[in-house]
Backbone as a ProteinNet text record, in pm:
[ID]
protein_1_A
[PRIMARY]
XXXXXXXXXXXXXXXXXXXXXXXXXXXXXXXXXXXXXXXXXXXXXXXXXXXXXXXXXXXXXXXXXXXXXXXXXXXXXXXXXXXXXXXXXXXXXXXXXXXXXXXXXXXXXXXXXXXXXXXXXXXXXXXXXXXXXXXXXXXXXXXXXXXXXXXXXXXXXXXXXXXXXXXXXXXXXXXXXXXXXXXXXXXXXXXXXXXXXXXXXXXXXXXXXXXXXXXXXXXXXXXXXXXXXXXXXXXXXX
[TERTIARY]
2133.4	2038.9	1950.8	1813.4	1734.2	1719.1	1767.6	1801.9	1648.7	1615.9	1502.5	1439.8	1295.3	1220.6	1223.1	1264.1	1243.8	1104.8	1034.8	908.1	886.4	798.5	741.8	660	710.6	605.8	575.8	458.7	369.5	378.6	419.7	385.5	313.9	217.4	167.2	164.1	192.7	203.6	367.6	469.3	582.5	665.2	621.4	743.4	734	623.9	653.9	684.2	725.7	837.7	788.2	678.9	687.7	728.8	654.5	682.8	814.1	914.7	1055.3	1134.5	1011.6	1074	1069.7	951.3	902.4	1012.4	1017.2	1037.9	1239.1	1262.1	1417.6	1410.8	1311.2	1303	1285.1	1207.1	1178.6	1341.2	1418.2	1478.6	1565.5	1602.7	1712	1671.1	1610.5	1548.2	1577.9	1604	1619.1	1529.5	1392.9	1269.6	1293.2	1200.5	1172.3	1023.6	1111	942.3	876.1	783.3	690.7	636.7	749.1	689.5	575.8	433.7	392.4	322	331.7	324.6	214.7	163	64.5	186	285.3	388.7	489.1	561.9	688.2	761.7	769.7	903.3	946.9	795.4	804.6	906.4	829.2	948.7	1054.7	1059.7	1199.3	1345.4	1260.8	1348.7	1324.9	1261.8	1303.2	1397.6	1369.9	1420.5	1523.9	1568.8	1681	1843.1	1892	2010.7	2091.5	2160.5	2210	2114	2011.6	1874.2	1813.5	1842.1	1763.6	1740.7	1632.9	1655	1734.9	1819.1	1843.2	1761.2	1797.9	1723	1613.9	1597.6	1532.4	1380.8	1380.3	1269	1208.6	1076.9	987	926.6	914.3	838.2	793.7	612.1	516.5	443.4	411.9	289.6	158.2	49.5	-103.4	-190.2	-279.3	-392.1	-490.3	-472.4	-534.5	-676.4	-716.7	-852.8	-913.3	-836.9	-807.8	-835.9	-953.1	-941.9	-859	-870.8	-763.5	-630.1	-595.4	-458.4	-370.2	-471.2	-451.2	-440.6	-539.6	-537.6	-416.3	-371.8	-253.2	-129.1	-143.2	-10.4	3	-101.2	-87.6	-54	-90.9	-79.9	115.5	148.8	297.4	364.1	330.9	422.6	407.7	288.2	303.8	350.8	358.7	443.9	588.6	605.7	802.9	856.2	765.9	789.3	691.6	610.6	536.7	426.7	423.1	309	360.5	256.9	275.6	241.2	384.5	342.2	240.1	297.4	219.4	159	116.7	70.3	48.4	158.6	143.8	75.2	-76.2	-132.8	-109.7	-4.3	22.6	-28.4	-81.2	-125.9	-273.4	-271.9	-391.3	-345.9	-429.1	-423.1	-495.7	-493.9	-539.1	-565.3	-680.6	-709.7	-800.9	-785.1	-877.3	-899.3	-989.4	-1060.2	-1158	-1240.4	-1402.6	-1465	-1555.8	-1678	-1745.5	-1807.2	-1898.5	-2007.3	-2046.5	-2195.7	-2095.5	-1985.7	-1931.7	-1803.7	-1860.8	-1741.5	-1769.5	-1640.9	-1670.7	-1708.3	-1753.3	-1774.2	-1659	-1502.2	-1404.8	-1336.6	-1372.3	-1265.2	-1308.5	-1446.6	-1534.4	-1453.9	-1471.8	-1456	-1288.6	-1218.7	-1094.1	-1053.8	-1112.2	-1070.1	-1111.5	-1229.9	-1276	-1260.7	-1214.9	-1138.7	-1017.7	-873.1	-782.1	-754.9	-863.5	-796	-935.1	-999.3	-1116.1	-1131.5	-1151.6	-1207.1	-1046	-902.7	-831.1	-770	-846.5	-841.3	-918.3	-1037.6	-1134.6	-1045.2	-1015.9	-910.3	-823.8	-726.2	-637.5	-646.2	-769.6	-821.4	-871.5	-976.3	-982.9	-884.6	-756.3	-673.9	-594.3	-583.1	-450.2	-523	-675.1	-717.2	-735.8	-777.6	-798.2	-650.5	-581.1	-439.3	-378.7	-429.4	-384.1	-442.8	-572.5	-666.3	-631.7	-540.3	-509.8	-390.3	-338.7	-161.5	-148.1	-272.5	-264.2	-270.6	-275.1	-264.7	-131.9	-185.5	-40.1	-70	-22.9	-34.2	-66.3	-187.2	-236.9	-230.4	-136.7	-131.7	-169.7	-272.2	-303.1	-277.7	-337.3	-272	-387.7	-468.6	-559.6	-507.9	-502.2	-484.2	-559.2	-460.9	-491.3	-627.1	-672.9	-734.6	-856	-852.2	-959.5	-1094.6	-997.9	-1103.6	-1198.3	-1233.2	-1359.6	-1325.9	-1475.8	-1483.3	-1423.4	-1344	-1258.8	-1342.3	-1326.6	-1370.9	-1297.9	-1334.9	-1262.5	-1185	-1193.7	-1164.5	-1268.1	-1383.6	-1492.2	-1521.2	-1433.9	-1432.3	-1297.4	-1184.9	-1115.8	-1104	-1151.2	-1176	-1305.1	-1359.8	-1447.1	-1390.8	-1324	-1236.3	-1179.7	-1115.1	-954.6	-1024.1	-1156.3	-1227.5	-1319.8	-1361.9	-1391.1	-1311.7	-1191.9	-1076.2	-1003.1	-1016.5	-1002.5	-1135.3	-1287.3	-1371.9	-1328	-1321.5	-1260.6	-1141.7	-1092.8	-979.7	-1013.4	-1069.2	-1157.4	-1243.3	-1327.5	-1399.6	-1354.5	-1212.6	-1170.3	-1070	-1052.7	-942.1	-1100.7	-1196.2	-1322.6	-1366.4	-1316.9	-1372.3	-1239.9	-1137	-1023.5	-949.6	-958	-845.5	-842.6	-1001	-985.1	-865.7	-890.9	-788.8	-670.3	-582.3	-465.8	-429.8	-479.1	-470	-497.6	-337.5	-398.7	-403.1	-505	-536.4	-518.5	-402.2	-457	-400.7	-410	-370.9	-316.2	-231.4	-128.1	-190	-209.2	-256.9	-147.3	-94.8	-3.9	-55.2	25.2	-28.2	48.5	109.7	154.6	266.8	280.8	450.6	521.1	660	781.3	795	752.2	760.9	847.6	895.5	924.3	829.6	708.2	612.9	506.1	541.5	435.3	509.4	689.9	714.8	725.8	666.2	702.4	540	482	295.6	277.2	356.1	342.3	465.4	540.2	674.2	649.2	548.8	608.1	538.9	501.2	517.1	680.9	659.3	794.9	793	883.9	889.6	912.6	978.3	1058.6	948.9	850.6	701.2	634.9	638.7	601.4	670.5	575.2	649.2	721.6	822.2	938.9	908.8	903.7	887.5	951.3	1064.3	1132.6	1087.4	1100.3	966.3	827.8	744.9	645.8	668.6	741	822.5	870.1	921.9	942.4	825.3	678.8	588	528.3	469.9	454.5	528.1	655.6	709.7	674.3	681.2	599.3	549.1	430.4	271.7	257.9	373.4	386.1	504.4	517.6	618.4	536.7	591.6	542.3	524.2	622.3	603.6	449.6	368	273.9	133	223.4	87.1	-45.1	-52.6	-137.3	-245.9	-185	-261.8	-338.9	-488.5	-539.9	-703.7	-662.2	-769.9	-759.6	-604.6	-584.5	-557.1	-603.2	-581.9	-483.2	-367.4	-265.3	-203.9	-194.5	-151.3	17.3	31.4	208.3	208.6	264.5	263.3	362.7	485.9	618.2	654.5	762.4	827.9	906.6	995.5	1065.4	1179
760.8	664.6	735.9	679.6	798.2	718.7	782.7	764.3	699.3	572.6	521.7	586.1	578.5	676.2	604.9	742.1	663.7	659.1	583.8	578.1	658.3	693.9	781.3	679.8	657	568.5	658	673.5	716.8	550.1	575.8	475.3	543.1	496.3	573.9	420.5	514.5	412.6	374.6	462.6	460.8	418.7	493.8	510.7	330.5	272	131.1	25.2	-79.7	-202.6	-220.5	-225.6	-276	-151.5	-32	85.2	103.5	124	114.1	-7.6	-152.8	-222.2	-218.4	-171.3	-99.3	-25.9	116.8	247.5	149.3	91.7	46.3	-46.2	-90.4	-182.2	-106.4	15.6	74.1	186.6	205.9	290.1	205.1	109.7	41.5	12.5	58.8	46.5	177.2	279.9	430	507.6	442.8	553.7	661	751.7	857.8	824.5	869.3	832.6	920.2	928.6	961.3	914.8	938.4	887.3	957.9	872	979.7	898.1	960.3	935.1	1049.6	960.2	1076.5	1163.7	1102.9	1162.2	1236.9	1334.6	1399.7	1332.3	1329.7	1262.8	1148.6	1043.5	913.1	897.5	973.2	981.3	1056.9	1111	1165.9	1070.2	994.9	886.2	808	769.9	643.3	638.8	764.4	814.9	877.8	1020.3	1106	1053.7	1139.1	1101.4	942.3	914.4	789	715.7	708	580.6	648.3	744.8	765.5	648	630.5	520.4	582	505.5	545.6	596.2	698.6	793.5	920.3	1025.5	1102.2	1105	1142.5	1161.6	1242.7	1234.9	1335.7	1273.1	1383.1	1329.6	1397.1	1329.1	1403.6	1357.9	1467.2	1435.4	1413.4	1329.2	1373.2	1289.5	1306.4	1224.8	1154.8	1044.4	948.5	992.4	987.4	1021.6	1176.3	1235.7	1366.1	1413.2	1408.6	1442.6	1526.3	1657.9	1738.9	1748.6	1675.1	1628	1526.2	1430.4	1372.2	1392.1	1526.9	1562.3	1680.5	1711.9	1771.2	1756.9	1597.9	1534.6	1474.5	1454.1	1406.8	1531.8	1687.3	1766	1774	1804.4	1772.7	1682	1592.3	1460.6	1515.8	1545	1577.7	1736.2	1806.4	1909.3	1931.2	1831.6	1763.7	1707	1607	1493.8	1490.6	1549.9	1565	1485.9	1324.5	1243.2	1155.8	1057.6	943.5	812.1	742	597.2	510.8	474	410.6	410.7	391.6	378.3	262.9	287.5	98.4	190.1	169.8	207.8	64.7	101	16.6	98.5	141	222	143.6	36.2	-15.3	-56	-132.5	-165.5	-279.9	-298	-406.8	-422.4	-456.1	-523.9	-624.5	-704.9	-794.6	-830.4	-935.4	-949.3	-946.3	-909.8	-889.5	-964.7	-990.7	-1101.6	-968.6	-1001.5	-920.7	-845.6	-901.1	-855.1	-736.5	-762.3	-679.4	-611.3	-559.9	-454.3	-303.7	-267.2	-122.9	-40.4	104.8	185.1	237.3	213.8	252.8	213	52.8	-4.6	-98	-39.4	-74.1	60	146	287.3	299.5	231	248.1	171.4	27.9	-95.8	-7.8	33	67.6	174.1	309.8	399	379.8	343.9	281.2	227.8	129.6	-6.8	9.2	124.7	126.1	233.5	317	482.8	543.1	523	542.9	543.6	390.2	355.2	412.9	461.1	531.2	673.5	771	892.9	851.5	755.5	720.1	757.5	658.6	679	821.7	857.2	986.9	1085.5	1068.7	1168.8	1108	998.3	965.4	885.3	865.3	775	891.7	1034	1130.6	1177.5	1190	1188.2	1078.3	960	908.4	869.6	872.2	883.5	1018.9	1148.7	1217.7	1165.9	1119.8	1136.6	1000.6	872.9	779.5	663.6	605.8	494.7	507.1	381.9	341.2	252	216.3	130.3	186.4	38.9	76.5	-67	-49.4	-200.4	-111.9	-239	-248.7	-359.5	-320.6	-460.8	-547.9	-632.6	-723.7	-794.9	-897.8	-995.4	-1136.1	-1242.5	-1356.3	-1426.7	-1358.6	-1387	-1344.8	-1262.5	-1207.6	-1243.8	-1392.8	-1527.3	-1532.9	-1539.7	-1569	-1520	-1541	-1436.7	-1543.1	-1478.7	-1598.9	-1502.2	-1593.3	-1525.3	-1424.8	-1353.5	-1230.3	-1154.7	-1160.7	-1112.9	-1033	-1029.4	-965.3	-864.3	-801.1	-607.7	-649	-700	-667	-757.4	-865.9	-944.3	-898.7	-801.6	-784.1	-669.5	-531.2	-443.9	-483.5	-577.4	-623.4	-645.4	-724.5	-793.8	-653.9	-565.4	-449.1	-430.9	-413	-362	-425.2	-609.2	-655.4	-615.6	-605.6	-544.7	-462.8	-372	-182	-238.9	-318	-315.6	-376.9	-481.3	-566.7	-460.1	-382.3	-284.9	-213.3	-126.3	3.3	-108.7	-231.9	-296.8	-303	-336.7	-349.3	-186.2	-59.4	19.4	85.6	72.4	98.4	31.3	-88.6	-166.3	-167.5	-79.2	-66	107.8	168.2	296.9	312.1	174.5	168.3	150.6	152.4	143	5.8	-40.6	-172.2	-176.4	-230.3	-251.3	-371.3	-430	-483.8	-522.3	-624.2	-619.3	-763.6	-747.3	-833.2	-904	-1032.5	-1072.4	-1147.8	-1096.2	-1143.1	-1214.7	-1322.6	-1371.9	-1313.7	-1339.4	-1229.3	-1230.5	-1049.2	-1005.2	-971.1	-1050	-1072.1	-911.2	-860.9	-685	-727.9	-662.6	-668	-635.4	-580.5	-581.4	-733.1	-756.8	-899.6	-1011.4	-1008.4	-1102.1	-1095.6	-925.4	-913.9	-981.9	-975.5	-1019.2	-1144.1	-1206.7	-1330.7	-1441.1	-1457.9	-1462.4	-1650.3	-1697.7	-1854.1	-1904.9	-1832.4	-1794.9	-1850.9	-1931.3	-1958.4	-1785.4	-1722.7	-1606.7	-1629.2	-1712.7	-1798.4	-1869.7	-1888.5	-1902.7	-1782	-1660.7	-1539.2	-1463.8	-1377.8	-1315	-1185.6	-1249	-1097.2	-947.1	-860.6	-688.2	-685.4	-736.8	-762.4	-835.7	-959.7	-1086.9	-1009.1	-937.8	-873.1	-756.5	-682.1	-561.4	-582.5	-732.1	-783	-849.1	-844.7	-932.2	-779.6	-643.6	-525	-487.1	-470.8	-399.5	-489.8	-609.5	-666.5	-617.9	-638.8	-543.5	-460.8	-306.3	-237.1	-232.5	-345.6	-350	-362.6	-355.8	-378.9	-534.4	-634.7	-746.8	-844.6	-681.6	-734.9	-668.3	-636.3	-554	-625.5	-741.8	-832.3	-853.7	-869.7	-861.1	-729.5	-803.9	-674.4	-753.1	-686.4	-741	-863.4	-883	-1038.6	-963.3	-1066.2	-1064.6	-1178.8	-1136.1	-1231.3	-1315.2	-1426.1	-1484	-1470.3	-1420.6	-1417.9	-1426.9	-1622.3	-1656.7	-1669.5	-1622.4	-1644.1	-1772.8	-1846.6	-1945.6	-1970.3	-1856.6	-1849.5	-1909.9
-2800.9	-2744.3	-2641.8	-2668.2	-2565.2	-2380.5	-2298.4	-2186.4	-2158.5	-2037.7	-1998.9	-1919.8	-1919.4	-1835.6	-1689.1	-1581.1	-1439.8	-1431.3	-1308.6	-1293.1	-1171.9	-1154.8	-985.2	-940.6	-836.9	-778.9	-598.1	-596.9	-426.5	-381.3	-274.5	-158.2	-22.3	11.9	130.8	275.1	330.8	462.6	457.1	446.9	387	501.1	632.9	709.5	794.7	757.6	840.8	777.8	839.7	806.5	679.7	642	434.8	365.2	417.9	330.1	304.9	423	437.9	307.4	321.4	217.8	72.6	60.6	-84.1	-159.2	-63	-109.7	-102.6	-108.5	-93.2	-198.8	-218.9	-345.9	-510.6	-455.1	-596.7	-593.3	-482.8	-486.6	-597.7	-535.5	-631.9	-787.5	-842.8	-943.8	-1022.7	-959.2	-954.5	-998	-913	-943.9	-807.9	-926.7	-812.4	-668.7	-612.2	-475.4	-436.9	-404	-342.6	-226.8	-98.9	73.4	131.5	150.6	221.4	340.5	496	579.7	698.8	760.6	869.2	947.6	976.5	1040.3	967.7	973.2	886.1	965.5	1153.5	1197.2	1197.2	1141	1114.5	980.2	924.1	753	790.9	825	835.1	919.2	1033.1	1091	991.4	879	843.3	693.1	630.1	538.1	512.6	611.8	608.2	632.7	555.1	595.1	499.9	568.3	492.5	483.1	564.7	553.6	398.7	362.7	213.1	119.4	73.9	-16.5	-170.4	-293.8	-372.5	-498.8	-528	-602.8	-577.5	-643.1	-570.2	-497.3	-399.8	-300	-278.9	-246.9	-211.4	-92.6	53.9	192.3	191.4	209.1	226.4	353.7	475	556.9	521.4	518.6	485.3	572.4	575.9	675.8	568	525.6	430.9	450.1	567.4	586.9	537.9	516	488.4	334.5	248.4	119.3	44.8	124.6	73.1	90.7	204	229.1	101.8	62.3	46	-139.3	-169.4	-288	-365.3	-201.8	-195.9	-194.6	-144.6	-177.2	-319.1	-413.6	-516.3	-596.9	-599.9	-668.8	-664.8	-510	-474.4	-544.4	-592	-633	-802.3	-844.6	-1001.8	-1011.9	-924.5	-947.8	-941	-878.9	-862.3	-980.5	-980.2	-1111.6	-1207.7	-1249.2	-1381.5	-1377.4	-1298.4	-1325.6	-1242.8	-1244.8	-1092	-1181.2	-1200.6	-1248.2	-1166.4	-1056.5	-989.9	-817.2	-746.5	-621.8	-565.2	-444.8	-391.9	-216.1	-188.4	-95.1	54.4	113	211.9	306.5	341.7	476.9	507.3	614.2	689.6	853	848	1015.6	1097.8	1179.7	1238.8	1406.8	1417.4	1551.2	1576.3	1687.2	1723.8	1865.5	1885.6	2005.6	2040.8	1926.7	2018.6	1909.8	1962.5	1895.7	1824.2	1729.7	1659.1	1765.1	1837.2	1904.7	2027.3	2033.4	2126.3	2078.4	1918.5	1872.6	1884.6	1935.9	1962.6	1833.5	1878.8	1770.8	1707.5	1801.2	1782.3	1729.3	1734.1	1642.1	1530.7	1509.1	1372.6	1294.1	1345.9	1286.7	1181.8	1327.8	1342	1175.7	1186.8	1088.9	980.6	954.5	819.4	771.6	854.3	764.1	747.7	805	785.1	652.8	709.4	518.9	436.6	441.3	383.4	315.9	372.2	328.7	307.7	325.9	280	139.4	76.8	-15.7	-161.8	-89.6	-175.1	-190	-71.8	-104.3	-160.1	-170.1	-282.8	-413.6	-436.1	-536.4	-607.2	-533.8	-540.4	-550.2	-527.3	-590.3	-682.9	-699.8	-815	-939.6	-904	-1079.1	-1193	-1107.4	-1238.7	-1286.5	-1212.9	-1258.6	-1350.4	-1343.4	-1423.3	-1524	-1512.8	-1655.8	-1795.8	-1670.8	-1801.2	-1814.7	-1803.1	-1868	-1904.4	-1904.4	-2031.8	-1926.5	-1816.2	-1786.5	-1624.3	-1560.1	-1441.4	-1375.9	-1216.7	-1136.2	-1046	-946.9	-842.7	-763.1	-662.2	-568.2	-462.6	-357.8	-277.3	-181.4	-45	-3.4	123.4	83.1	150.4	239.3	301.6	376.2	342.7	387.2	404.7	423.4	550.3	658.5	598	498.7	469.3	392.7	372.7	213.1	312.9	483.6	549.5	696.9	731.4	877.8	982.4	1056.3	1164.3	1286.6	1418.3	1548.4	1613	1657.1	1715.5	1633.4	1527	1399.2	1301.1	1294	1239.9	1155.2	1187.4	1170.2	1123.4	1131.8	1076.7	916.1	917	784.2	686.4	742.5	673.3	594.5	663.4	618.3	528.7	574.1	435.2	333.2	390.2	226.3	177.8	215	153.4	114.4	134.4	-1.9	-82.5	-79.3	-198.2	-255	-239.5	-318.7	-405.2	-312.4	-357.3	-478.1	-432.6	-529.8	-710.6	-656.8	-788.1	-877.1	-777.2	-880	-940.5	-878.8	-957.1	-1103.4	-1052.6	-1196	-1319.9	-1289.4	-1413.9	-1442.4	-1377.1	-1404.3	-1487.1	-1449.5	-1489.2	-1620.7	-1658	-1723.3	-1867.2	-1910.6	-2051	-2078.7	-1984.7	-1935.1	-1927.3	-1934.7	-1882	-1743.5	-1668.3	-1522	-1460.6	-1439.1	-1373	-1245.2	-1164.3	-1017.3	-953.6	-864.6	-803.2	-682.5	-593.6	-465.6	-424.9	-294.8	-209.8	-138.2	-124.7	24.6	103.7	171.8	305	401.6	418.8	608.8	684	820.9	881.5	830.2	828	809.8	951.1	879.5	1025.7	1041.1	1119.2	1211.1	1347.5	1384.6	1520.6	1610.6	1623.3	1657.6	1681	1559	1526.7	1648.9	1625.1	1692.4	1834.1	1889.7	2019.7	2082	1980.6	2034.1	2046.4	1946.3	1909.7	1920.8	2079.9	2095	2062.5	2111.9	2046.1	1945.2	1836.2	1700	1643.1	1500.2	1424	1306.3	1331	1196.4	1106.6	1077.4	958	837.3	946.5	818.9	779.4	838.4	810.8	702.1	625.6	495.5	563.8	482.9	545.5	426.5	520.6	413.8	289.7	243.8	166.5	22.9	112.3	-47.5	-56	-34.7	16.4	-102.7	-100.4	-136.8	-350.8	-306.5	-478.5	-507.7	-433	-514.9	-555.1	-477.9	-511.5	-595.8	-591.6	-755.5	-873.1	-856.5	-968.3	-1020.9	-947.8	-991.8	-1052.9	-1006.1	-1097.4	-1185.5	-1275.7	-1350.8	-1502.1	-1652.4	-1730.6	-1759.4	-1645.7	-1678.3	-1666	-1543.4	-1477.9	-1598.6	-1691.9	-1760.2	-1769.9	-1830.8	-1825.3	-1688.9	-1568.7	-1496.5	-1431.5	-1364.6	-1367.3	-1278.5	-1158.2	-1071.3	-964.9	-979.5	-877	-727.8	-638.5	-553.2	-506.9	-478.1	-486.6	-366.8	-330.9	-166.3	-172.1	-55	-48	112.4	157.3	243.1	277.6	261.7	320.3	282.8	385.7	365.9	225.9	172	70.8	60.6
[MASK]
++++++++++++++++++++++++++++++++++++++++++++++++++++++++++++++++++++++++++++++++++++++++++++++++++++++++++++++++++++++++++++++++++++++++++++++++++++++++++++++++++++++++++++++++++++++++++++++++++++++++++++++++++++++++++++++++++++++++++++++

């Protein structure tokens, strides 16, 4: 009987509370991973040791913003494991507070290479990779917040919604290819962070990393073949 193929799956933005839930979700599955993180000591605390997720691993440092970093970690992952099923790009970010007329240059900058221009290097290293070796997966991950512009929010809803864009275009440029694209929208996820900001906040309505984690492996599952271009709501309260 011919043994089942594991899958490789890259997760970038690995070492924080979803990545951690991801890369534990696909572990149990017994794919191979691909962690890659701006930090090695971030991955390395979240990964090494008994925290390993199950099955084999690969930790990679790169700077998303970083083309060649970033084209280097994809060469790394297909020189380990031969080819890269899929890519779940969790690496973004967030801030708020300022009215549009009084957003900095820093944290216009900040929002839109983050969850923006990260997404395009993604791309840029893993769609020609997978255009040769026949087809794969590409989740991304939008936000809620992002269906319209809220106040003091500006720069950052506009970001998210540039990359459900980004995301919509590469599934119509992609889907006759094999490559399906598409992306998560979360309202807030329960972080310990989130709940230290937001202390009389209920968490219990917030999507936990986990449910978050099984709506992404979905995506890249064959069950999800069919789809291709959704932008999907995952509001907690499970």
């Amino acid at each position: 009987m011919q043994s089942r193929q594991r899958n490789i799956v890259m997760v970038t933005g690995a070492a924080g509370h979803l990545g951690r839930a991801v890369a534990a979700a696909f572990g149990a599955q017994d794919a191979r991973l691909v962690l890659v993180d701006r930090d090695q000591r971030a991955l390395d605390a979240a990964f090494g040791g008994a925290s390993a997720p199950a099955g084999e691993t690969l930790l990679l440092a790169a700077d998303l913003l970083d083309d060649a970093q970033v084209g280097a970690a994809v060469t790394s992952a297909v020189q380990r494991f031969g080819r890269v099923d899929a890519v779940c790009h969790l690496a973004g970010g967030f801030r708020m507070g300022e009215p549009v007329h009084a957003t900095s240059d820093a944290n216009w900058d900040f929002l839109f290479d983050i969850n923006t221009r990260t997404l395009r290097n993604i791309a840029r290293g893993v769609v020609p990779q997978m255009l040769a070796q026949g087809g794969g997966r590409i989740v991304t991950v939008g936000a809620a917040s992002a269906s319209r512009g809220l106040a003091q929010m500006g720069a950052y809803t506009a970001a998210k919604s540039a990359a459900i864009r980004l995301t919509e275009a590469m599934s119509a440029e992609l889907r006759e290819r094999n490559i399906n694209v598409n992306c998560v929208l979360p309202t807030i996820i329960d972080t310990p962070e989130n709940r230290a900001s937001m202390p009389a906040a209920d968490p219990a309505r917030w999507v936990a990393p986990a449910a978050l984690a099984d709506v992404i492996v979905f995506l890249c599952s064959d069950a999800a073949r069919a789809v291709h271009g959704a932008a999907l709501p995952v509001s907690g309260l499970s």
